[in-house]
DOLUM-699760 format. One line per field, with one value per residue (C-alpha): residue number from 1; x, y, z. Coordinates in steps of 0.2 Angstrom, whole numbers, plus 5000, padded with zeros to 4 digits. Each point is the difference from the previous one (the first is absolute). Layout:
N
k [NUM | ...] $
east [X | ...] $
north [Y | ...] $
up [Z | ...] $
% end
This chain:
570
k [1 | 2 | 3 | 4 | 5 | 6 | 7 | 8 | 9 | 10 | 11 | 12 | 13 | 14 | 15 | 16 | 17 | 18 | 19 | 20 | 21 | 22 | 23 | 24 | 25 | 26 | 27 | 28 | 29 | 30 | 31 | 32 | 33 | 34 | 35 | 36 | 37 | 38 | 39 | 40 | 41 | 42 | 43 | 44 | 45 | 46 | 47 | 48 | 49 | 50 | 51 | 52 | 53 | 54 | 55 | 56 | 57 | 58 | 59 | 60 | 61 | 62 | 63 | 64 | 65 | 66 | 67 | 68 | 69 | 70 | 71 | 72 | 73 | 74 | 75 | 76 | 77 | 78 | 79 | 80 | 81 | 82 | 83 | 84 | 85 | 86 | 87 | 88 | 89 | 90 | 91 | 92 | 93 | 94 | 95 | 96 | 97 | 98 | 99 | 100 | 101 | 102 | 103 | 104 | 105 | 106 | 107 | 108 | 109 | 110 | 111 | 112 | 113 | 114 | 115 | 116 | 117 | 118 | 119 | 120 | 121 | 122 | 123 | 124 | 125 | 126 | 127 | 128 | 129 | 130 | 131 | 132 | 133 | 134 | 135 | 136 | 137 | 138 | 139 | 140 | 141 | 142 | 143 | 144 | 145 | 146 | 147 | 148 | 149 | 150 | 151 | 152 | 153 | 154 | 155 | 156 | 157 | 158 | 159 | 160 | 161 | 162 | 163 | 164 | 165 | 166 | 167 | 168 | 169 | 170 | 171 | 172 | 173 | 174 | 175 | 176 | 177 | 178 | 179 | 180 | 181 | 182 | 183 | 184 | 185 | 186 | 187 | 188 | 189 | 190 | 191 | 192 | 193 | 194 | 195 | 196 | 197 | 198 | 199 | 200 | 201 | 202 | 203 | 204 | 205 | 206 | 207 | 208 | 209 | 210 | 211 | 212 | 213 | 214 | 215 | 216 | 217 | 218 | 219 | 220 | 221 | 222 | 223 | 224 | 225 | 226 | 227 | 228 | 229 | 230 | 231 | 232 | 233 | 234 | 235 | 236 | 237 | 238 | 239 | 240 | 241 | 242 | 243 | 244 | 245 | 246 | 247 | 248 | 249 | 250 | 251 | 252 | 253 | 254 | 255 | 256 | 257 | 258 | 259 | 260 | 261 | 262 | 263 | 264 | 265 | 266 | 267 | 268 | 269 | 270 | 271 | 272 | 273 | 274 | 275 | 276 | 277 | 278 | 279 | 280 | 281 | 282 | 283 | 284 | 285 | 286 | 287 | 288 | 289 | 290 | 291 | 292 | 293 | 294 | 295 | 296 | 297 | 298 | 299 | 300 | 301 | 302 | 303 | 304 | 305 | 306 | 307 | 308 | 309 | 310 | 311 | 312 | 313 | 314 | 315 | 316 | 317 | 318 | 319 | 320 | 321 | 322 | 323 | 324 | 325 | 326 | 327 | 328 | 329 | 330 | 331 | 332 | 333 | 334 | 335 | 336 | 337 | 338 | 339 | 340 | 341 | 342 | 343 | 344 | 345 | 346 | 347 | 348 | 349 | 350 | 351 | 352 | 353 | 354 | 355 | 356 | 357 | 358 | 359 | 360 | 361 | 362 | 363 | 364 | 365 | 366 | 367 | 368 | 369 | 370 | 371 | 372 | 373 | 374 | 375 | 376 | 377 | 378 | 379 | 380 | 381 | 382 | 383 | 384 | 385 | 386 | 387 | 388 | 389 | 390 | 391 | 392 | 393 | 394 | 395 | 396 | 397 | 398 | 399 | 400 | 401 | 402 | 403 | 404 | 405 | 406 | 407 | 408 | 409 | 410 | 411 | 412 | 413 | 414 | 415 | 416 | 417 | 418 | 419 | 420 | 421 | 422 | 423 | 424 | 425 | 426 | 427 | 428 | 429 | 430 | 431 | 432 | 433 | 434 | 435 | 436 | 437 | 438 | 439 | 440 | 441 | 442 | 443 | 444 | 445 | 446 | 447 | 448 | 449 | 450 | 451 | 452 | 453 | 454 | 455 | 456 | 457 | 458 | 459 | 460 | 461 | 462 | 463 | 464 | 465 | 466 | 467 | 468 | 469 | 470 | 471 | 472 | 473 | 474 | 475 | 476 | 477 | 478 | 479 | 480 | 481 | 482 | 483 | 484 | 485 | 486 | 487 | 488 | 489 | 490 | 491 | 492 | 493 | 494 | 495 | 496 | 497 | 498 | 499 | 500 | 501 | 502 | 503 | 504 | 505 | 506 | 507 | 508 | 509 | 510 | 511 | 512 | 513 | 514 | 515 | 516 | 517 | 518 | 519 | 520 | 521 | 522 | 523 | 524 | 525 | 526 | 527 | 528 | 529 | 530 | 531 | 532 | 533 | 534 | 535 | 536 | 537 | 538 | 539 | 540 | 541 | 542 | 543 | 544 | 545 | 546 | 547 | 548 | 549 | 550 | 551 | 552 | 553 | 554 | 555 | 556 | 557 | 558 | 559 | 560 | 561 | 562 | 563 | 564 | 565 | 566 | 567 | 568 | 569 | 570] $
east [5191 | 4987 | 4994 | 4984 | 4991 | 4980 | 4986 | 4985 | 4987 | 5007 | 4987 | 4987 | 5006 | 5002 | 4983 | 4993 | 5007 | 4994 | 4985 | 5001 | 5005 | 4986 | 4987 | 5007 | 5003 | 5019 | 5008 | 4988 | 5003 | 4987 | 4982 | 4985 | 4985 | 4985 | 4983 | 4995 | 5017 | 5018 | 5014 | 5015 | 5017 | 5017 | 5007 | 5013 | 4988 | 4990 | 5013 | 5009 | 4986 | 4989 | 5008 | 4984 | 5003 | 5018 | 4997 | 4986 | 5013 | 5017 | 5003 | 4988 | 4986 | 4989 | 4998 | 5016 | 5004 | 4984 | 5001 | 4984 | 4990 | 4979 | 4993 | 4980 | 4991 | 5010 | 4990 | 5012 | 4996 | 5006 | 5016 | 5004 | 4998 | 5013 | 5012 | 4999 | 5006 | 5015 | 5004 | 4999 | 4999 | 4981 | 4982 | 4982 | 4991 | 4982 | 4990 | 4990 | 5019 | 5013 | 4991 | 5003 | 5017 | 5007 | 4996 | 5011 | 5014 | 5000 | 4998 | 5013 | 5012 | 5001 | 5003 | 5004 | 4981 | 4992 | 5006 | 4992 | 4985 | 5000 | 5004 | 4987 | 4985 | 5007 | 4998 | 4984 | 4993 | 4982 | 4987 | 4990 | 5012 | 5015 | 4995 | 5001 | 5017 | 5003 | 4997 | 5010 | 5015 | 4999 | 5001 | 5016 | 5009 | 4999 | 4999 | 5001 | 4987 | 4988 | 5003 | 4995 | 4985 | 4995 | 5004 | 4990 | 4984 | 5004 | 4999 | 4984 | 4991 | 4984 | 4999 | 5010 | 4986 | 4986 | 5012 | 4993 | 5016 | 5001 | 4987 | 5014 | 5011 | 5011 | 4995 | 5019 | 5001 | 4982 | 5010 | 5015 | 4990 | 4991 | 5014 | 5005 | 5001 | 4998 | 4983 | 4992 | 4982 | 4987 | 4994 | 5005 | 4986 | 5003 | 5014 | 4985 | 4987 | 5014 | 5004 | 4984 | 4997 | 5016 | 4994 | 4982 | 5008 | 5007 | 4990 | 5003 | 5021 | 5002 | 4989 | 5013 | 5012 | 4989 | 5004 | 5019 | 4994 | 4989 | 5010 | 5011 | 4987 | 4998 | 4982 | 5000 | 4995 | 4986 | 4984 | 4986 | 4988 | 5013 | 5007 | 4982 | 4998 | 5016 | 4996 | 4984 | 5007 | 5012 | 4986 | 4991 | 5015 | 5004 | 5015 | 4998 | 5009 | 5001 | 5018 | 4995 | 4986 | 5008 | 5013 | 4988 | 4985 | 4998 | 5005 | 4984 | 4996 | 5013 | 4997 | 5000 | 5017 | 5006 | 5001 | 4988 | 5011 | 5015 | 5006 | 5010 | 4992 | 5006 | 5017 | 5001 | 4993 | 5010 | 5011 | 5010 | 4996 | 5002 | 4991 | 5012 | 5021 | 5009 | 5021 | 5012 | 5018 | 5015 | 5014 | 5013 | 5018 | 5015 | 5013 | 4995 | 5016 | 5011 | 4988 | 4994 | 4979 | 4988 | 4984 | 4987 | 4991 | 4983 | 4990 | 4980 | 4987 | 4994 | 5018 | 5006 | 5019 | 5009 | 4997 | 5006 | 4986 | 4987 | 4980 | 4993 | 4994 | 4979 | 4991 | 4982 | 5003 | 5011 | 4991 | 5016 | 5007 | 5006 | 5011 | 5021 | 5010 | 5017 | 5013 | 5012 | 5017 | 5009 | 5010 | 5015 | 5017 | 5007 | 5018 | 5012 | 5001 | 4994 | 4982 | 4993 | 4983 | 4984 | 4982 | 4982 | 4987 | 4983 | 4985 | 4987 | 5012 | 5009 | 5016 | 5017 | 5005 | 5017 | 5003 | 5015 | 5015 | 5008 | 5012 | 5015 | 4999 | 5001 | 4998 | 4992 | 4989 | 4983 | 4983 | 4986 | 4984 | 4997 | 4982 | 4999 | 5017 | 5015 | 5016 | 5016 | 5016 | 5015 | 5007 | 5020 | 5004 | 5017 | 5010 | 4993 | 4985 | 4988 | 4990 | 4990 | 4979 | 4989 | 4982 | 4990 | 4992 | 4985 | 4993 | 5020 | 5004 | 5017 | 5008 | 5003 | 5017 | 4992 | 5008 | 5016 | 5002 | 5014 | 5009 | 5004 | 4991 | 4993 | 4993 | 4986 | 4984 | 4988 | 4981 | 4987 | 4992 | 4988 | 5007 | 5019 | 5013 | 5010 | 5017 | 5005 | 5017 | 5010 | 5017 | 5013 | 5018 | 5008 | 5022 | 4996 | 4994 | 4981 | 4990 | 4985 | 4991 | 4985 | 4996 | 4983 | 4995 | 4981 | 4999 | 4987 | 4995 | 4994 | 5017 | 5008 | 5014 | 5004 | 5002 | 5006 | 4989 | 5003 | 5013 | 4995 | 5005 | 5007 | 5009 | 4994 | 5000 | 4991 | 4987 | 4979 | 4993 | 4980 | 4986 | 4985 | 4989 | 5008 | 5018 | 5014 | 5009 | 5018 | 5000 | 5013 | 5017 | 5019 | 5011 | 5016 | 5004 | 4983 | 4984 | 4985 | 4983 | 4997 | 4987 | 5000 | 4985 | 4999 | 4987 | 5002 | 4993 | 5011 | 5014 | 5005 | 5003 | 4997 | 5001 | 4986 | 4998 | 5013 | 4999 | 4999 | 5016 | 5013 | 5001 | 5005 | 4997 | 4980 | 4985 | 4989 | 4983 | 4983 | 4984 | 4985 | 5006 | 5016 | 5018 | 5007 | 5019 | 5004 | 5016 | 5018 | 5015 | 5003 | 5019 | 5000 | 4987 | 4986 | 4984 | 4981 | 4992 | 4990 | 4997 | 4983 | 5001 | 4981 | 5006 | 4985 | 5008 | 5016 | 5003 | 5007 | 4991 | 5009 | 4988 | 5000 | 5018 | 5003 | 5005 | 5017 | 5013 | 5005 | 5013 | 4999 | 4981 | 4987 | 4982 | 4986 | 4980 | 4988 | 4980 | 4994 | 4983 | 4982 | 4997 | 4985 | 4990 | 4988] $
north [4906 | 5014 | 4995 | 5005 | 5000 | 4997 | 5000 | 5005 | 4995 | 4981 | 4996 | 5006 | 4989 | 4984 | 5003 | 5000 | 4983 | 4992 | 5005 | 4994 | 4982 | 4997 | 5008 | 4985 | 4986 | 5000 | 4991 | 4999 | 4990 | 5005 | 4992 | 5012 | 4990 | 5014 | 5001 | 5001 | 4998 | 4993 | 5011 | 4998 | 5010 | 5001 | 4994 | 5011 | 5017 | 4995 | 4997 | 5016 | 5012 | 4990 | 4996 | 4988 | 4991 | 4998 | 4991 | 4991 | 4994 | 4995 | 4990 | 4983 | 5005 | 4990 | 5015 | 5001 | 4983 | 4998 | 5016 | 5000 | 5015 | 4999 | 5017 | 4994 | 5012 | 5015 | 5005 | 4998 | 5018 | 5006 | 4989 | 5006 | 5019 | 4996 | 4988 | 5014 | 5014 | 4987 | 4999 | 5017 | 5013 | 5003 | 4996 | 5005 | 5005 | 5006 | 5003 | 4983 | 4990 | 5013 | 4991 | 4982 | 5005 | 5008 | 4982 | 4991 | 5011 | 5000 | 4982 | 4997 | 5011 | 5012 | 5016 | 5011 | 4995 | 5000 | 5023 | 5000 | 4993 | 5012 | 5014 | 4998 | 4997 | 5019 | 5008 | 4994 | 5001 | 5005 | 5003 | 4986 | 4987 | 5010 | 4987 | 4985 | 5005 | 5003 | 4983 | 4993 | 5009 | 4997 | 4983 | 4999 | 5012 | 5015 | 5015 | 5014 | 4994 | 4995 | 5017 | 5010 | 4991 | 5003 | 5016 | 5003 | 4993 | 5012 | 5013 | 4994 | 4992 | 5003 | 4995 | 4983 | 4996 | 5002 | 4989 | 4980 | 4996 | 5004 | 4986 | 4987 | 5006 | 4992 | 5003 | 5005 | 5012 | 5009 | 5003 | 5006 | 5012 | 5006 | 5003 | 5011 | 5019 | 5008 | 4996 | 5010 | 4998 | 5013 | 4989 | 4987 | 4995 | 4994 | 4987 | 4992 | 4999 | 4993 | 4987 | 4993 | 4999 | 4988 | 4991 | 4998 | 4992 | 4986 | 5002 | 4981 | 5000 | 5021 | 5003 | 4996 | 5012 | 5017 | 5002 | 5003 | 5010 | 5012 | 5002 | 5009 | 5012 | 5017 | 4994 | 5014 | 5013 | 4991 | 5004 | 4990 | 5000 | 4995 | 4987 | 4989 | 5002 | 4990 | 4988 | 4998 | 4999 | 4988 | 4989 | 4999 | 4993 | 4985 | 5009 | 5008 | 4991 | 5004 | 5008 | 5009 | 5007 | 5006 | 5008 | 5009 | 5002 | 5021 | 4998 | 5001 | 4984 | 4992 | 5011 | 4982 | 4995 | 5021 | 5012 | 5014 | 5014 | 4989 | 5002 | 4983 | 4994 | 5015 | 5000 | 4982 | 5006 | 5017 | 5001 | 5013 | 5003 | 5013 | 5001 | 5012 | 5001 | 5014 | 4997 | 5011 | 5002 | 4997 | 5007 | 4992 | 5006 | 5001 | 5015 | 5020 | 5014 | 4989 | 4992 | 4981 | 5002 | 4989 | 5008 | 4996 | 5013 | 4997 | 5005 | 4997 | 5008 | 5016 | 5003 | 5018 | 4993 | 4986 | 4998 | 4992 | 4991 | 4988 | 5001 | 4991 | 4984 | 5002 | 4989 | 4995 | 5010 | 5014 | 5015 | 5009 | 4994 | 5016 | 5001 | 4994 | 4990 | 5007 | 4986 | 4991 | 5000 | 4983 | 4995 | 4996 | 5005 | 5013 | 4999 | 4996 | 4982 | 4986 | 4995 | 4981 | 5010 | 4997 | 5009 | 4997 | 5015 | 4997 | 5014 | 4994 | 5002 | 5017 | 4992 | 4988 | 4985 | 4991 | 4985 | 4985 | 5009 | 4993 | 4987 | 5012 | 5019 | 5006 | 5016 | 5003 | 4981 | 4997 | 4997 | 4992 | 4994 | 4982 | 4990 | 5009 | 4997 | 5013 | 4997 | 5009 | 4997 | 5005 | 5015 | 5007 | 4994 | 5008 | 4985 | 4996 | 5000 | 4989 | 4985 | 4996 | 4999 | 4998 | 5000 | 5007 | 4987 | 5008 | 4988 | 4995 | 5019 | 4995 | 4999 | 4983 | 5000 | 4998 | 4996 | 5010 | 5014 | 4994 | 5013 | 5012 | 5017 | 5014 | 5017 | 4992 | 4998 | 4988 | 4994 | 4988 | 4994 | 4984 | 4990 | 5004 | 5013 | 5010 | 5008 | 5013 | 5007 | 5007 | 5000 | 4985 | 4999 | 4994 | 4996 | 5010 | 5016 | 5004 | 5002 | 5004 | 4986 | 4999 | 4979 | 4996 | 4984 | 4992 | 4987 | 4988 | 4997 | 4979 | 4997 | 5010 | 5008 | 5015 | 5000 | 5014 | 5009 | 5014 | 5013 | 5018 | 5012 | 5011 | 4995 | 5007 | 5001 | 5009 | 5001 | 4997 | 4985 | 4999 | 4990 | 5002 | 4995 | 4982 | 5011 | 5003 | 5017 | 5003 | 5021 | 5012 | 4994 | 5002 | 4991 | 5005 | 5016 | 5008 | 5003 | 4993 | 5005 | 4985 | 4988 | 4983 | 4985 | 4982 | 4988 | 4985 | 4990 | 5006 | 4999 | 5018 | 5018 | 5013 | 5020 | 5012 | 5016 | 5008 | 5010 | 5019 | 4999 | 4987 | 4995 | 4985 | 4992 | 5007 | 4992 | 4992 | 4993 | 4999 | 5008 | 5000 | 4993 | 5011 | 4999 | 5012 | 5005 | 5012 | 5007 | 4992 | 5008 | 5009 | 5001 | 5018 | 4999 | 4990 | 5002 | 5004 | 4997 | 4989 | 4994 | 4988 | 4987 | 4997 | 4982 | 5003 | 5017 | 4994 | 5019 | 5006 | 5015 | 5011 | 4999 | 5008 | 5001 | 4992 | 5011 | 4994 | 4996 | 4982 | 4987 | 4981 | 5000 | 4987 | 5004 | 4988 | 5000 | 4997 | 5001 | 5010 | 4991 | 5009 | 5015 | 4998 | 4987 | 4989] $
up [4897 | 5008 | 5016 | 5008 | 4985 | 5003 | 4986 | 5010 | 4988 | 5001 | 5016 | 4991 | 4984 | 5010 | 5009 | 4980 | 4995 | 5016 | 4999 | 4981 | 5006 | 5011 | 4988 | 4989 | 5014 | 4995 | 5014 | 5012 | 5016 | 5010 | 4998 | 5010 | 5002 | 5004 | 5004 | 4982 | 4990 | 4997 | 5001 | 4994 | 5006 | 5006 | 5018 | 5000 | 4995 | 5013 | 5013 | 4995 | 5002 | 5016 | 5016 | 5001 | 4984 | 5003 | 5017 | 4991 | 4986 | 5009 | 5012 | 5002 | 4999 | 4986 | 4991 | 4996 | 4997 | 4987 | 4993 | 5003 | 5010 | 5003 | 5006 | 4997 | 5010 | 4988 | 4984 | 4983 | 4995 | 5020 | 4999 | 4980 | 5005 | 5015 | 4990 | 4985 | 5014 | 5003 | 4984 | 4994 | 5013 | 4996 | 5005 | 4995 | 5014 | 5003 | 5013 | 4999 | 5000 | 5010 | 5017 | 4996 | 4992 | 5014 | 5010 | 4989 | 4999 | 5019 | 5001 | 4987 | 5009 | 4984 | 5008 | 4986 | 4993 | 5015 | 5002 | 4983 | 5004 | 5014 | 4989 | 4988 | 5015 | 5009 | 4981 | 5000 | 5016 | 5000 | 5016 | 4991 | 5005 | 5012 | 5015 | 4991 | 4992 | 5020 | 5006 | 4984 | 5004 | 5018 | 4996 | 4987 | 5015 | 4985 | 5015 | 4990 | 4989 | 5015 | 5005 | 4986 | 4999 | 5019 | 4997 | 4983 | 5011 | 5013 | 4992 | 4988 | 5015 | 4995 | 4983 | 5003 | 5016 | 4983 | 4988 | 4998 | 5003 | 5020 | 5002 | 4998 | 5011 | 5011 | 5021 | 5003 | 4983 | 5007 | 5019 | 4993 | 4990 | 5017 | 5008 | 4989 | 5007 | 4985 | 4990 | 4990 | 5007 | 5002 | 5017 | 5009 | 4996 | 4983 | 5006 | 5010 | 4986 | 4988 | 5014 | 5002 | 4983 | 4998 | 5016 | 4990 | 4987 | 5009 | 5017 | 5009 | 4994 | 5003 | 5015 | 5010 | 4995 | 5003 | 5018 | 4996 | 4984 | 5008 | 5016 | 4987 | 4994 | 5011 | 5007 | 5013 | 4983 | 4997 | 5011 | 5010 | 4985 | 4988 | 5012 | 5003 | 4980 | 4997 | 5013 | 4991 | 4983 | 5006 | 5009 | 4984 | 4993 | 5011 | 5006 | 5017 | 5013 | 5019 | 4998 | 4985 | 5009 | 5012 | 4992 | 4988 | 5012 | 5009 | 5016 | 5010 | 4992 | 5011 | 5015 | 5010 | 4994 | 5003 | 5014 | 4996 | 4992 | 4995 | 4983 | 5003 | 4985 | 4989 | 5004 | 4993 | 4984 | 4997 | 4986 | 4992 | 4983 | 4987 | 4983 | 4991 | 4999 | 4994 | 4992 | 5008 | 4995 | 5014 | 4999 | 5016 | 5004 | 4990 | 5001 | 4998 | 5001 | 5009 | 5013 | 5001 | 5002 | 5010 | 4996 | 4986 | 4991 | 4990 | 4985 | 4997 | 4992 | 5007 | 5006 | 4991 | 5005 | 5008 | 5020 | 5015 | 5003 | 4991 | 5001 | 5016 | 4997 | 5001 | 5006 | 5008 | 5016 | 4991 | 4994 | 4997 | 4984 | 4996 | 5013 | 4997 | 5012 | 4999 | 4992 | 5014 | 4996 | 4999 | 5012 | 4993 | 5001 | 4990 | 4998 | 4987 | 5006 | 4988 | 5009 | 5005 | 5006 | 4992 | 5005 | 4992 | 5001 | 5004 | 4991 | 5011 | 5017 | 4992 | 5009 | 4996 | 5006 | 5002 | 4990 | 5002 | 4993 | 4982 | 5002 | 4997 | 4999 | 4982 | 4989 | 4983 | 5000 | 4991 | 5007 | 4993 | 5004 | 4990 | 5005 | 5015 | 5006 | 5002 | 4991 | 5003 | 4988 | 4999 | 5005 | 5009 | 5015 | 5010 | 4989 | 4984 | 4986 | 5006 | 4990 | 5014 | 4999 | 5016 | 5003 | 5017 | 5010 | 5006 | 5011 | 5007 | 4998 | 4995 | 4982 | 4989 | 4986 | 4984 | 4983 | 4997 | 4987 | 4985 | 5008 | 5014 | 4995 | 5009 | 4996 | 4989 | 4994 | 5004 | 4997 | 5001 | 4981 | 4996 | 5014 | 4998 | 5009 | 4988 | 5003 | 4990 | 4998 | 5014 | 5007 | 4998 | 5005 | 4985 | 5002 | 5018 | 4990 | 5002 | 4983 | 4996 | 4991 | 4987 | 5003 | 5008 | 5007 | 5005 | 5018 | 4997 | 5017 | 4993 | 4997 | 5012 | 4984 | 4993 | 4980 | 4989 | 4990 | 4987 | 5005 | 5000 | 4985 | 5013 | 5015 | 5016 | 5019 | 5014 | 4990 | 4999 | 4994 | 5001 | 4992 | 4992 | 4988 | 5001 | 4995 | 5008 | 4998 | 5005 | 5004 | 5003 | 5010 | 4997 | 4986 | 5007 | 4993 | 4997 | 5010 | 4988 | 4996 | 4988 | 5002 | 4992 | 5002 | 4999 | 4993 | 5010 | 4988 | 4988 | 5009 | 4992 | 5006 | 4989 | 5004 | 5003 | 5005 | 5010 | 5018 | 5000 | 5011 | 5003 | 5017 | 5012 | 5018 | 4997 | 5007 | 4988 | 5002 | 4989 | 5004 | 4989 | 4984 | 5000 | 5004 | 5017 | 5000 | 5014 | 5007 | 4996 | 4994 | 4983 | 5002 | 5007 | 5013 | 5011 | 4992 | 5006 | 4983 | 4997 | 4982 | 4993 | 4985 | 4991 | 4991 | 4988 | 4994 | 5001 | 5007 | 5017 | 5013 | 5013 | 5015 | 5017 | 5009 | 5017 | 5015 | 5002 | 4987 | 5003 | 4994 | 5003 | 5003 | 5000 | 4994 | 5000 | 4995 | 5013 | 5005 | 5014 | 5000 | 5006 | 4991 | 5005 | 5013 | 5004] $
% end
């Protein structure tokens, strides 16, 4: 008898016949009464794939006891496309039903169908409708969604202020859009025309809402003239209050309510805003010739090499955005012990700042940013591979245990795709002998579990993992007894790896980051030495580029894209 044995198209054969016996109403239990149409299914299908439905169908509740389930405000053709997902893994979505969809799969508690909604709304986001995929994914809790689309208005501002669709806006979806620093504007002054264009359209329900809009809008760069016209305009409009007025109104006007001189007023009203970003590549730490490194070092356009310092942030009183601020070094320690520390760096301030320290102090763990939050997993402490997954507290500044790993590993990769975490390969003590392992696993933060996906072709560890292009690649890294420059990708939806083009060297412990549409993989180890390359991956050519080499060889770095914003001002 052969244990172990596994047939892994049998899921995928038993999702057919189920799929078969509800298409023919074999065995039913189930009776759906909705808005326009019966439905017939299976209790346990149901209970299986929807924590809702389960509750809803054991227990005593009548549903359960008459079979029987009436979900009359739901269209038939909204609850088919849902019950067809549970049955077969798939749904047709379009942009007139991904909306109403995602509702349902968050109400039904179907979480698997809810990150494909999501999924299909980012690959289709459009500056015709960006904010009103905002306000949908704010309300389902889909962060990363709601932030890609705030950041696609951002950065086309004053086309999605023109688009028909601004109109119908939500007053809290406008103010988080204000208070937004980066905005691509010509003038303030367009955010106050589009404002009072949205008020106009509702003037007795919005009205109310304009002080606290345009006290987010930089008034002081508007002058007197301009000032008294909008206070006309508005006027005309039905829409001037006293406290509008006098936020908006020059400051002479109010020379009763204002010492003569103060600028009182215009302090209340000055914002810092900028109307251009620029991406810069980071590069923090790690080890070079023997020596454990605090300091960061930058690349950006215009730069001829790497530097120690980063652009200066630009903005309305800044005339010198030429100008660099040399980079702070971290303040952490740097000696062979296993670190607890933990440190965030601010662009806008140039400067670090502590955090709460990790539960334990461990080596070689994974970090990840998943709907706004920071994961770490895994990782070596002084006794053992650790399974363990927190998540930062921002507004606690503390750190909360999350769903464990199958298994203790450290030294691996880990990202954020459509919702989930993956963890990809690694190192594992295996019968008290570490090993170098190829399995990958994906945290659906809904359920609070890790589940196994497809294994890498390759085992690896200390190696790259990065994504892009709603892919992940796992790049470079170690496999026990060789230094690797192969590269392998995943299709999520797929559930496959497959190879592409390899590295120009093989190399581990590297940062990795994206930037423009490409791939970054800078320093490591290539077996004989620490590395200052730096290597680029085009996924359209399917090709890797040598670009320009950092100052210091370094091992066991971290690298990270981010925007230096105000290339130019207001």
């Amino acid at each position: 008898m052969v244990e172990g044995v596994a047939d892994s198209g049998w899921h995928a054969t038993l999702t057919r016949g189920l799929h078969q016996a509800w298409e023919a109403g074999l065995f039913t239990d189930l009776v759906i009464t909705a808005q326009d149409q019966v439905i017939h299914a299976h209790k346990v299908i149901l209970a299986a794939a929807s924590p809702y439905f389960r509750a809803m169908l054991t227990g005593c509740l009548v549903e359960g006891r008459t079979h029987t389930l009436e979900l009359k405000d739901v269209p038939g053709s909204l609850l088919n496309i849902v019950l067809t997902y549970v049955y077969t893994g798939r749904a047709t979505l379009t942009e007139h039903n991904v909306q109403d969809v995602l509702t349902l799969a968050d109400y039904f508690q179907i979480h698997a169908l809810k990150k494909l909604c999501c999924y299909h709304l980012k690959n289709h986001l459009v500056t015709r409708t960006c904010l009103n995929v905002h306000e949908v994914a704010t309300l389902h809790r889909c962060h990363d969604l709601a932030a890609d689309a705030l950041s696609l208005a951002s950065s086309q501002c004053s086309e999605v202020l023109l688009q028909p669709s601004f109109l119908t806006l939500q007053p809290d979806t406008i103010l988080t859009l204000l208070k937004q620093p980066y905005l691509s504007v010509e003038s303030e002054e367009e955010l106050l025309k589009g404002v009072i264009l949205w008020a106009s359209k509702d003037p007795d329900e919005r009205r109310k809402w304009l002080p606290v809009l345009c006290q987010k809008i930089d008034l002081s760069l508007l002058d007197s003239q301009t000032r008294l016209k909008y206070i006309a305009t508005l006027e005309d409009r039905q829409l001037l209050t006293d406290d509008l007025k006098y936020i908006i109104a020059p400051i002479d006007v109010n020379s009763d309510t204002a010492e003569e001189g103060s600028d009182d007023q215009e302090e209340t009203v000055k914002k810092t805003r900028y109307n251009s970003q620029e991406e810069v590549l980071l590069v923090m730490g790690g080890e070079s010739n023997g020596r454990l490194l605090r300091n960061t070092e930058c690349f950006a356009v215009g730069y001829s090499s790497w530097r120690c310092s980063i652009p200066e942030v630009a903005g309305r009183h800044n005339q010198h955005y030429h100008r660099l601020q040399v980079l702070p070094v971290m303040s952490g320690q740097t000696n062979s012990q296993f670190l607890a520390s933990c440190e965030s760096y601010s662009v806008v301030t140039n400067s670090w700042r502590p955090l709460c320290d990790l539960p334990l102090p461990i080596h070689g763990a994974a970090a990840a940013f998943l709907d706004g939050a920071l994961y770490v997993a895994g990782g070596k402490s002084m006794r053992q591979y650790e399974e363990k997954l927190w998540v930062y507290d921002v507004q606690r500044d503390t750190w909360v245990a999350r769903g464990s790993l199958s298994s203790g590993r450290g030294h691996i990769g880990m990202a954020a795709l459509h919702g989930s975490l993956y963890a990809v390969g690694g190192m594992s003590c295996v019968g008290g002998i570490s090993q170098v392992l190829a399995s990958c696993e994906k945290f659906d933060p809904g359920s609070d579990m890790w589940v196994p996906i497809a294994s890498l072709s390759q085992a690896r560890a200390y190696h790259g993992v990065a994504v892009i292009n709603d892919h992940l690649y796992a790049i470079g890294g170690y496999d026990g007894a060789r230094w690797l420059s192969s590269v392998e990708r995943y299709d999520p939806l797929r559930d496959q790896w497959t190879t592409v083009s390899s590295m120009i060297s093989p190399r581990s412990s590297f940062g990795v980051t994206v930037s423009r549409g490409r791939i970054y993989c800078l320093g490591g180890f290539s077996g004989e030495s620490n590395l200052n390359t730096v290597e680029k991956y085009n996924p359209r050519t399917d090709m890797w580029h040598c670009v320009q080499s950092m100052q210091l060889r370094r091992y066991g770095l971290v690298a990270a894209t981010v925007n230096v914003p105000g290339a130019t001002q207001l």
